[in-house]
C-alpha positions as CSV (number, residue, x, y, z in Angstrom):
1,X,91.8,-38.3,82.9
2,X,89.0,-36.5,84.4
3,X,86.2,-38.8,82.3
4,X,87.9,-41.8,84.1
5,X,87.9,-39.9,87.2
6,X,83.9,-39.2,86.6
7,X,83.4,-42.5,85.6
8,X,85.1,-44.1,88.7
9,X,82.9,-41.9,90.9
10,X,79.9,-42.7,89.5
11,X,80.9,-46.3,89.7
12,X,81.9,-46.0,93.9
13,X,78.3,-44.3,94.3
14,X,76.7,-46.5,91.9
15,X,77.5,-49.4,94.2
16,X,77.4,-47.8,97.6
17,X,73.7,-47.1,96.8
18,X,73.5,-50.8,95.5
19,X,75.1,-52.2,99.0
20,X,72.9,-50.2,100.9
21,X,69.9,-50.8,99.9
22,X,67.8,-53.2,102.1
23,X,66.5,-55.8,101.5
24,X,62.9,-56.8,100.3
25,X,60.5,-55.8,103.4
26,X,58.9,-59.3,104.5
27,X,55.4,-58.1,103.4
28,X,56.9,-57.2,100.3
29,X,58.6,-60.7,99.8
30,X,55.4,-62.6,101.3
31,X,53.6,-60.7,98.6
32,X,55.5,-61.8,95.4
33,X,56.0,-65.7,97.4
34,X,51.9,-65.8,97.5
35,X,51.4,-64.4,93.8
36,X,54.2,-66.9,92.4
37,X,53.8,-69.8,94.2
38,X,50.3,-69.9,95.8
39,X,46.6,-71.4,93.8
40,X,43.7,-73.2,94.8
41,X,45.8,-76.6,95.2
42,X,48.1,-74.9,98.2
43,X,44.5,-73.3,99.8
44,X,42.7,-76.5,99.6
45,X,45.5,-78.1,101.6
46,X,45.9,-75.3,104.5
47,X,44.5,-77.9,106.8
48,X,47.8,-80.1,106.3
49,X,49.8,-77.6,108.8
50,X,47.5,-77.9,111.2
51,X,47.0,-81.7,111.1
52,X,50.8,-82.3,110.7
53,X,52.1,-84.9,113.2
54,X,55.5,-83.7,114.6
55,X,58.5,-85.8,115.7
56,X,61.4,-83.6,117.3
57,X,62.2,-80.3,117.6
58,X,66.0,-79.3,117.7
59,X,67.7,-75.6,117.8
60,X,70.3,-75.1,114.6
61,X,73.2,-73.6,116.1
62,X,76.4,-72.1,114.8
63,X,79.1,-70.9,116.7
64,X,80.9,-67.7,116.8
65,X,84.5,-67.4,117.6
66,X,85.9,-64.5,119.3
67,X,88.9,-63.9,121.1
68,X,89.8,-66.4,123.5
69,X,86.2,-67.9,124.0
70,X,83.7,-69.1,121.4
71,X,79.6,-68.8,122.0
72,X,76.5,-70.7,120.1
73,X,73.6,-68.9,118.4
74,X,70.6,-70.2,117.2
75,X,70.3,-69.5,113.4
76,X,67.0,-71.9,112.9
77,X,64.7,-74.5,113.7
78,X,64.3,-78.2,112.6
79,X,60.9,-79.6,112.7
80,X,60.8,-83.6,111.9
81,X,57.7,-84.0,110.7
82,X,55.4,-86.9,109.0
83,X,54.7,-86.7,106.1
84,X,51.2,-86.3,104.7
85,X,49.6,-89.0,102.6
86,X,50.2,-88.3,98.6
87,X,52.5,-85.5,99.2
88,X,56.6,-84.6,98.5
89,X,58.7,-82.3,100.4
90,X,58.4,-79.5,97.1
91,X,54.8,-79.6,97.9
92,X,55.1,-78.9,101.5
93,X,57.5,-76.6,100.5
94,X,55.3,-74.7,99.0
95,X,52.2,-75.7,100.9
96,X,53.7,-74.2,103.8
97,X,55.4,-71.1,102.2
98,X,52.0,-70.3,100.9
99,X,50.9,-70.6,104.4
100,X,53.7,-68.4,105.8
101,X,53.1,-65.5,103.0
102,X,49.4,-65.9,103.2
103,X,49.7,-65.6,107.3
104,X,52.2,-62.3,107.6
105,X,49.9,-60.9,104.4
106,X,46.6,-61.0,106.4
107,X,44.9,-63.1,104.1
108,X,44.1,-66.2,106.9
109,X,43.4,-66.5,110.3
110,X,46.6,-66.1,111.8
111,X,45.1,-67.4,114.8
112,X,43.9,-70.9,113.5
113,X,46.8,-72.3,114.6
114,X,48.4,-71.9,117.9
115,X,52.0,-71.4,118.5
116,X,52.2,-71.4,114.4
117,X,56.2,-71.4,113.7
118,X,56.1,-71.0,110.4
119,X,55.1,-67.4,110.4
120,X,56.2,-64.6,112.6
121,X,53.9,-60.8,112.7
122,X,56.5,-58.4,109.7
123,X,59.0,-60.7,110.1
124,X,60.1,-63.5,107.2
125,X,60.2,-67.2,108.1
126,X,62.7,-69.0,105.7
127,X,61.1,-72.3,105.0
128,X,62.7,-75.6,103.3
129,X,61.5,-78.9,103.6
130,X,63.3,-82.1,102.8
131,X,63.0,-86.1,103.2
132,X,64.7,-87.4,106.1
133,X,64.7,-90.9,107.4
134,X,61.1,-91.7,105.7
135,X,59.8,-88.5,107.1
136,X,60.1,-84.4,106.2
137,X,62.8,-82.5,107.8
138,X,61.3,-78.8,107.8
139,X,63.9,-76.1,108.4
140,X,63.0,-72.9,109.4
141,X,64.9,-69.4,109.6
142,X,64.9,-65.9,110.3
143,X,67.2,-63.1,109.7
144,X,68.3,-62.6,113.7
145,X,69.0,-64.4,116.6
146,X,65.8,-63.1,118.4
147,X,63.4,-64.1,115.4
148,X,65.2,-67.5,115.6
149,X,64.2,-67.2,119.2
150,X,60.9,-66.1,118.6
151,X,61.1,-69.4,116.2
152,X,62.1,-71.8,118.4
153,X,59.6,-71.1,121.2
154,X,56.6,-71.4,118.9
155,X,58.0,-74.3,117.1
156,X,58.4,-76.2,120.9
157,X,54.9,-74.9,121.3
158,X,53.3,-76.0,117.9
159,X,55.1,-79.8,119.0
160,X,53.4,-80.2,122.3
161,X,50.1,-79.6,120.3
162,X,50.9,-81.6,117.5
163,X,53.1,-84.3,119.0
164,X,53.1,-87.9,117.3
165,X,51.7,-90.2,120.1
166,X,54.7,-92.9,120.7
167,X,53.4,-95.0,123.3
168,X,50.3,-96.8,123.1
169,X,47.8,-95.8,125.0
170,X,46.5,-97.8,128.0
171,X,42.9,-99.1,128.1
């Protein structure tokens, strides 16, 4: 009795020290993102975030619940974006996580390009990209409703500087 009374401690502290353990710090994450996913191919094409062409901007929302009212939050970012010649959304994928870790790591000029959304200072940026109506759908996240924020802003920034022109332009 007292062995399974051991072993049932051990097992309670074994996974309260598992449950409270944080997670990966973002430079920590950024670092194993960059030494897994990012070469010469993904540094040759940094220009691609700065020359992308963007179409919308819109807030992801979800809404909480709570007793007798209900409230949004903004959990994310969708960017529409064009895509560039000769490349899929797992390349941009990558292209622009490499971009992201590369960024929060130091390792480029974090100032090359303004209102950059896909990167915030010791913070994570979640990054997906997928096909969408002929173009890239590029979903970004963070892991509060302030980075999302923080997101959003430079993401509305990053699309008045990098705006598809609709209308033609008058002589």
């Amino acid at each position: 009795m007292q062995a399974y009374l051991r072993g049932f401690v051990a097992l309670g502290v074994f996974s309260l020290a598992a449950a409270c353990t944080p997670a990966p710090l973002p430079a920590a994450k950024a670092a194993g993102i960059e030494q897994a996913q990012c070469d010469a191919t993904s540094t040759a094409q940094e220009g691609l975030v700065r020359s992308t062409k963007v179409l919308a901007v819109e807030p992801i929302y979800s809404r909480i619940i709570t007793t007798g009212s209900s409230d949004q939050r903004v959990d994310g970012v969708k960017l529409v974006v064009r895509p560039p010649p000769g490349v899929n959304a797992d390349q941009m994928t990558r292209i622009l996580q490499c971009h992201s870790a590369r960024a929060l790591l130091g390792q480029i000029d974090r100032e090359s390009v303004r209102n950059d959304p896909y990167w915030l200072p010791d913070r994570w940026v979640n990054i997906e990209v997928r096909p969408e109506n002929g173009n890239f759908a590029v979903t970004l996240s963070a892991d509060s409703v302030r980075d999302n924020l923080r997101v959003l802003s430079q993401a509305n920034g990053f699309a008045s500087d990098h705006a598809l022109a609709t209308e033609p332009e008058l002589p």
